[in-house]
N, C-alpha and C positions, 0 to 999 in steps of 0.2 A: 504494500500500500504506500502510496507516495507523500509525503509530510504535507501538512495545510498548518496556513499562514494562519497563526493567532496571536492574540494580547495576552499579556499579564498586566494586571494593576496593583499597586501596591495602594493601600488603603489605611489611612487609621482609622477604627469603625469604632463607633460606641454605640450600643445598643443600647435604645431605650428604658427607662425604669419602665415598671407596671405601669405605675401612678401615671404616668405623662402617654398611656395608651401601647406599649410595647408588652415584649412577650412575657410571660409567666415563668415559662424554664429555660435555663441556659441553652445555649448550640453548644456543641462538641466540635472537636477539629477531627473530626474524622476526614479523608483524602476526600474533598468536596463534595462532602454529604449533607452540605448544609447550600440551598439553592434557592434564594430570593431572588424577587424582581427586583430591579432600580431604578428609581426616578435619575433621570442622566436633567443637565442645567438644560432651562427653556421648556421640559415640561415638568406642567404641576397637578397635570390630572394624576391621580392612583390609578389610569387606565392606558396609560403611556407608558409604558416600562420596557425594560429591557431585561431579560434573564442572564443569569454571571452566576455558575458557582463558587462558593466560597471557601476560605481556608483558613483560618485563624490561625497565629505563627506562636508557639511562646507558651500556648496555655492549653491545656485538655479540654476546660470549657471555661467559655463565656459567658457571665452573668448578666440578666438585665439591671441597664446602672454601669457594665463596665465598659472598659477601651482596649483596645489590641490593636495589635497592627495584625493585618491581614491581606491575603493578596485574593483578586477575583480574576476569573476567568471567563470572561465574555461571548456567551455563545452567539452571539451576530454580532461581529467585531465593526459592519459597517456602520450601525447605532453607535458605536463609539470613537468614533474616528474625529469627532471637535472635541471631543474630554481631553483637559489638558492639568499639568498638575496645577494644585491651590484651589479646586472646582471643591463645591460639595454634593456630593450624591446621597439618596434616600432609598433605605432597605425597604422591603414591600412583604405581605406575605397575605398575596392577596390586596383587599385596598386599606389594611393595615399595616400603617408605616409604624416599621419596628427598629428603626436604625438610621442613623447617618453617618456619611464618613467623608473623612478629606482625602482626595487623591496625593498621593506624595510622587507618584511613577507612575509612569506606562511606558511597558516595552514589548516592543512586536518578537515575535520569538513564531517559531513551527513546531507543528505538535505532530510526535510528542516531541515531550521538552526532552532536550538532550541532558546530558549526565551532567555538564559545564553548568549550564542556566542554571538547574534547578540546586546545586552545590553553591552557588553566587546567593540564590533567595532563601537557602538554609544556612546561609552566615549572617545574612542582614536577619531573618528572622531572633535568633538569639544573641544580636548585636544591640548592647541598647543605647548605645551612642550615633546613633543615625538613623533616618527617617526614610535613609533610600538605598537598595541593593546596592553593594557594589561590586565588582568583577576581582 
């Protein structure tokens, strides 16, 4: 099978408290087991979204109320193609927004991810002096 052209994003995401309308139980970082829509900048319907699985870097789970950096993987890469860093995007699950996060990266990479990439986003993942992959 021939490699196809995808994104990584790197994200800081904080998930919603309860109280403020987010989730009840943590996500886990399971290998993109955890698969919300996202509000990308310029729409603000709950019915505009774009699907991105997710990966939380650092932590087993995610509580509502906390932050992680985490990376998403955008299954229609041409929905994101004006996302630039410093943007904020909104987790969805359903037309419950349960999350926001600020872009720190985007990097075009082919899937799959080769051995190099994803050794680069598992050192930023447990680096916590930096906000962005680095090679």
């Amino acid at each position: 099978m021939a490699d196809v052209r995808g994104l990584l994003v790197a994200v800081r995401l904080r998930l919603l408290h309860t109280e403020e309308g987010g989730r009840r139980a943590p996500i886990t970082s399971a290998r993109f087991g955890y698969r919300p829509n996202w509000g990308l900048p310029g729409t603000d319907h709950p019915r505009e979204q774009s699907g991105g699985p997710l990966l939380c870097l650092g932590a087993d789970q995610l509580h509502p109320g906390q932050t992680a950096r985490a990376v998403l993987m955008p299954l229609f890469i041409e929905a994101w193609q004006w996302l630039e860093a410093g943007e904020q995007i909104h987790a969805y699950e359903g037309p419950q927004r349960v999350g926001q996060a600020e872009v720190l990266m985007i990097s075009e990479t082919t899937l799959p991810v080769s051995d190099e990439v994803a050794a680069c986003w598992q050192r930023w993942a447990h680096s916590p002096d930096s906000d962005a992959p680095r090679k």
